[in-house]
C-alpha positions in Angstrom: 0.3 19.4 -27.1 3.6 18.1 -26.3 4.7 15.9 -29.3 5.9 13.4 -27.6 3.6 12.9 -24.8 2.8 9.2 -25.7 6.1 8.1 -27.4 7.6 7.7 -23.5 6.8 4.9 -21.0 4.5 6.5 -19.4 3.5 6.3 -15.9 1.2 3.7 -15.4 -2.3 4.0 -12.7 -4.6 2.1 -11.1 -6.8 4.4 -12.5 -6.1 3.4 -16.1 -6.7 -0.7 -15.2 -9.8 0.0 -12.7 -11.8 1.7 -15.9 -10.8 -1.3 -18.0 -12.2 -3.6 -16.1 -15.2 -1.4 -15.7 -15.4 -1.2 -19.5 -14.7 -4.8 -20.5 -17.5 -5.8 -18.1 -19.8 -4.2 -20.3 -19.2 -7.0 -23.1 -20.5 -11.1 -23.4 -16.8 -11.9 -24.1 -17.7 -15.2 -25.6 -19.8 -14.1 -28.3 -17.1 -11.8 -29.4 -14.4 -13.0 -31.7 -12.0 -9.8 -32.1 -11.5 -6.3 -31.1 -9.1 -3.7 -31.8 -7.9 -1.7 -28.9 -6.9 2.2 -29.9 -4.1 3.8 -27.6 -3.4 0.5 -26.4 -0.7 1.5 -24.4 1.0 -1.2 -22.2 -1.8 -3.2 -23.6 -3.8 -3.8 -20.6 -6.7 -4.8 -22.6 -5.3 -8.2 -23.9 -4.6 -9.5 -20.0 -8.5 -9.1 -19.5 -9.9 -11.1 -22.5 -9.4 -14.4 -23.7 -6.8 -16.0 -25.9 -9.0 -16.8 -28.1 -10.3 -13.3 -29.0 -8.7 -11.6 -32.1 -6.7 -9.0 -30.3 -5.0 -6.0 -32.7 -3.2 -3.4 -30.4 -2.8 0.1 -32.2 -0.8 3.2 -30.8 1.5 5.8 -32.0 4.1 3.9 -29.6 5.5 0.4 -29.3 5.2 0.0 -25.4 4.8 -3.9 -26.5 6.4 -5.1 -29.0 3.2 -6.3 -30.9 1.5 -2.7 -30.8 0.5 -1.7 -34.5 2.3 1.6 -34.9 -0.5 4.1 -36.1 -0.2 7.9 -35.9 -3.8 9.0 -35.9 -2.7 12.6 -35.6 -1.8 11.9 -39.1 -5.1 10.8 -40.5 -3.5 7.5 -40.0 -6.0 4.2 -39.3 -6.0 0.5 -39.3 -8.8 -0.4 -41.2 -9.9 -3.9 -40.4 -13.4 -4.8 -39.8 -13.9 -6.5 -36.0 -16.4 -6.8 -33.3 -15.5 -4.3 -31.1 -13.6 -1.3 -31.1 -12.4 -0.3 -27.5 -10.9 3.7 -26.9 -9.9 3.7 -23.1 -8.4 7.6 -22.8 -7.9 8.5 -26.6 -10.3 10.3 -27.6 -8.8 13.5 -25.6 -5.7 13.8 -27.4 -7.0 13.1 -31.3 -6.9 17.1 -32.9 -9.3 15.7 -36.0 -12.2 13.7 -33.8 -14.9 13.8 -36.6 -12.7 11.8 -38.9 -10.9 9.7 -36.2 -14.2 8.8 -35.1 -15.7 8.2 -38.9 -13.0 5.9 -39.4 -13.6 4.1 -36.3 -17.8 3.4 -37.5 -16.3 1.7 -40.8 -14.6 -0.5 -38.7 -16.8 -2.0 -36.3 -20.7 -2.0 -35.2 -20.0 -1.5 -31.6 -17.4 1.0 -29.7 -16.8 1.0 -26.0 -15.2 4.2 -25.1 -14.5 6.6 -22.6 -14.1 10.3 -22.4 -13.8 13.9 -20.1 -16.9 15.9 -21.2 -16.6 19.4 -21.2 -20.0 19.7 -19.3 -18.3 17.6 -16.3 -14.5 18.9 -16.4 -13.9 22.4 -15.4 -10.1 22.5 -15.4 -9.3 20.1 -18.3 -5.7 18.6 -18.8 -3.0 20.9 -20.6 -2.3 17.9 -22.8 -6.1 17.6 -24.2 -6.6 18.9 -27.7 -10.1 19.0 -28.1 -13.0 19.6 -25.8 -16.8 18.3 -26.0 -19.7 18.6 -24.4 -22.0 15.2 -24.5 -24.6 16.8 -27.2 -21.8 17.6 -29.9 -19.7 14.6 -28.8 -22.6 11.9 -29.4 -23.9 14.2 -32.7 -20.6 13.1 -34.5 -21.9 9.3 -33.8 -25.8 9.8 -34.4 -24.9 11.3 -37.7 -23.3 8.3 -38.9 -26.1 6.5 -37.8 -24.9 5.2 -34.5 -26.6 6.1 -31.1 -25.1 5.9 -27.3 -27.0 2.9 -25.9 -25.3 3.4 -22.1 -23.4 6.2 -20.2 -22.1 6.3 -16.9 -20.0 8.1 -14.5 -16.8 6.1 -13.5 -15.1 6.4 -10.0 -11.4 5.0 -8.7 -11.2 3.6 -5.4 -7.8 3.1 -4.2 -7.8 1.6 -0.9 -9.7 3.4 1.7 -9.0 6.8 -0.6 -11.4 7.8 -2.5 -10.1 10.1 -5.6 -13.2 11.3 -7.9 -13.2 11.0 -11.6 -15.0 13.2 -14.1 -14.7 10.6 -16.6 -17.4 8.7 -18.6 -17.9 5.4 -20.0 -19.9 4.3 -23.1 -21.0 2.4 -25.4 -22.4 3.0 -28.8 -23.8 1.4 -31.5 -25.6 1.2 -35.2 -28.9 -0.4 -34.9 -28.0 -4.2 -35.7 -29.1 -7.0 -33.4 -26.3 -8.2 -31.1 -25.6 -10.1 -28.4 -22.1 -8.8 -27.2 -23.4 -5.9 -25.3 -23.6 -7.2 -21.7 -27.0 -5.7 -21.1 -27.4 -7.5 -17.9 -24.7 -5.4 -16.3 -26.7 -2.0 -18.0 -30.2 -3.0 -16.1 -27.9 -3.8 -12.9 -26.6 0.0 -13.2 -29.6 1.9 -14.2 -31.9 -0.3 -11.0 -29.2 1.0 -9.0 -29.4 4.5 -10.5 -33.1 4.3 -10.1 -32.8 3.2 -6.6 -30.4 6.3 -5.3 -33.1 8.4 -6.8 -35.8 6.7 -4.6 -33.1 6.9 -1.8 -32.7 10.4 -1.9 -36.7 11.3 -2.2 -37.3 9.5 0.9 -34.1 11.6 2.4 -35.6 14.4 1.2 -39.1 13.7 2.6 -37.7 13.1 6.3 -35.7 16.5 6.1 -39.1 18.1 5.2 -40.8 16.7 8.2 -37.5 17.7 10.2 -38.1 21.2 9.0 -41.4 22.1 9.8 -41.4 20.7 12.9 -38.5 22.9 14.2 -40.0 25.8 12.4 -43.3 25.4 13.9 -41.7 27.1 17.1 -40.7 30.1 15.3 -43.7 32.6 16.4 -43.4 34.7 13.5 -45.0 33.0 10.5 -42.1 35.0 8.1 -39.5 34.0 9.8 -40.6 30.9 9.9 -40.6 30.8 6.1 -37.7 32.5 5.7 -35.8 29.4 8.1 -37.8 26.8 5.7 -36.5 28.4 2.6 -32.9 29.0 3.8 -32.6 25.4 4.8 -33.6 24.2 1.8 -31.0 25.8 -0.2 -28.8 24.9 1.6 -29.3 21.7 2.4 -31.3 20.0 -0.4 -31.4 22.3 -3.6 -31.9 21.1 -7.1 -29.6 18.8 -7.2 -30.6 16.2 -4.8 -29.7 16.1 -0.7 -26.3 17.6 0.0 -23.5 15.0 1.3 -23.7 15.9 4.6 -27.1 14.3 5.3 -26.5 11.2 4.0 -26.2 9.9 7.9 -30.3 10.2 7.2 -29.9 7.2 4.7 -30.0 4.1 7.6 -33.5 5.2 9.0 -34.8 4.1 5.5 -34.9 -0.2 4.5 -31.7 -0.7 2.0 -31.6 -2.6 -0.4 -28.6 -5.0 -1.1 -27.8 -4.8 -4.6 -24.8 -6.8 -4.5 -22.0 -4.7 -5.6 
């Protein structure tokens, strides 16, 4: 990795504020009373909590004047225990994660982060130094006694574009009682999880119908299965119904989750 890839101004994206804001909605901000924001950057972060929340910026850079200059590339840390620890895009660029992220659990009971899992990202940034998949990743946690407690895909919209992103958010915890974890917002994204599942059965189950009845004209009964099976891998597969029958979707009720 290029030494200096953080110690410039970097360019800053919408990307980079949009999965803030997704993170920092997974938090009761006024039960929490401090949190230290590794890879702070431009600081982002602080213009999305209150005032009144301890806020201790750390970075190898000083983008803002206030950033605590820490090199963690260096086995460097700022130990101080808070509430929260929050890693927006750090993770991917620390060469020793095991002790990086040991040093984090003696510093806090809860960490929102996010990161590119090698099971999601084929072509991974040149600038990465390490590479997980979610099993080893969450391993280094649980063995330290903390487990992931949420974990979701995040996605940018900019405008009317849409650009996909690989990247997850998380949070994890130790098994204390709390009541900064915004679980309200968790149910709110597993119903709708839930729901697309449903969605996608009834898809499926209108396809099916749509299927035999055009094969039941086919007067051979093997080509007929061979047309079933053909349009089924194609078209539905394992992983759900492909994009390109999602037109189906209106001919079932919807239900307005309010998002």
């Amino acid at each position: 990795m290029n030494e200096n890839t953080w110690k410039i101004d970097f360019e800053y994206l919408k990307r980079f504020e949009y999965r803030i804001d997704n993170m920092v909605s997974l938090l009761n901000l006024n039960k929490v009373n401090s949190i230290m924001d590794l890879g702070a950057g431009h600081q982002t972060l602080r213009r999305k909590i209150p005032s009144s929340i301890e806020y201790i910026p750390c970075d190898i850079y000083k983008h803002v004047d206030s950033t605590v200059i820490v090199d963690f590339n260096k086995g460097e840390f700022y130990n101080k225990k808070v509430d929260v620890v929050f890693c927006s895009g750090i993770f991917e660029y620390i060469y020793d994660l095991k002790q990086f992220i040991k040093n984090i659990s003696k510093n806090t009971n809860i960490l929102i982060g996010s990161y590119h899992f090698k099971d999601d990202v084929e072509n991974r940034s040149d600038i990465w130094v390490n590479s997980y998949s979610m099993i080893d990743f969450f391993k280094i946690w649980h063995d330290l006694g903390f487990n992931c407690v949420f974990l979701e895909k995040t996605n940018h919209f900019d405008n009317i574009l849409y650009t996909g992103s690989n990247q997850r958010i998380f949070i994890i915890t130790d098994n204390t009682k709390n009541d900064i974890i915004n679980y309200s917002v968790i149910n709110k994204v597993l119903l709708q999880r839930i729901y697309h599942k449903i969605e996608d059965s009834n898809v499926k189950y209108i396809l099916e119908k749509l299927i035999d009845t055009l094969a039941w004209w086919i007067p051979i009964r093997k080509w007929r299965d061979n047309f079933r099976n053909k349009f089924f891998d194609k078209f539905i597969g394992r992983g759900g119904v492909n994009n390109d029958f999602k037109f189906l979707y209106p001919l079932n009720f919807r239900l307005d989750l309010n998002y």
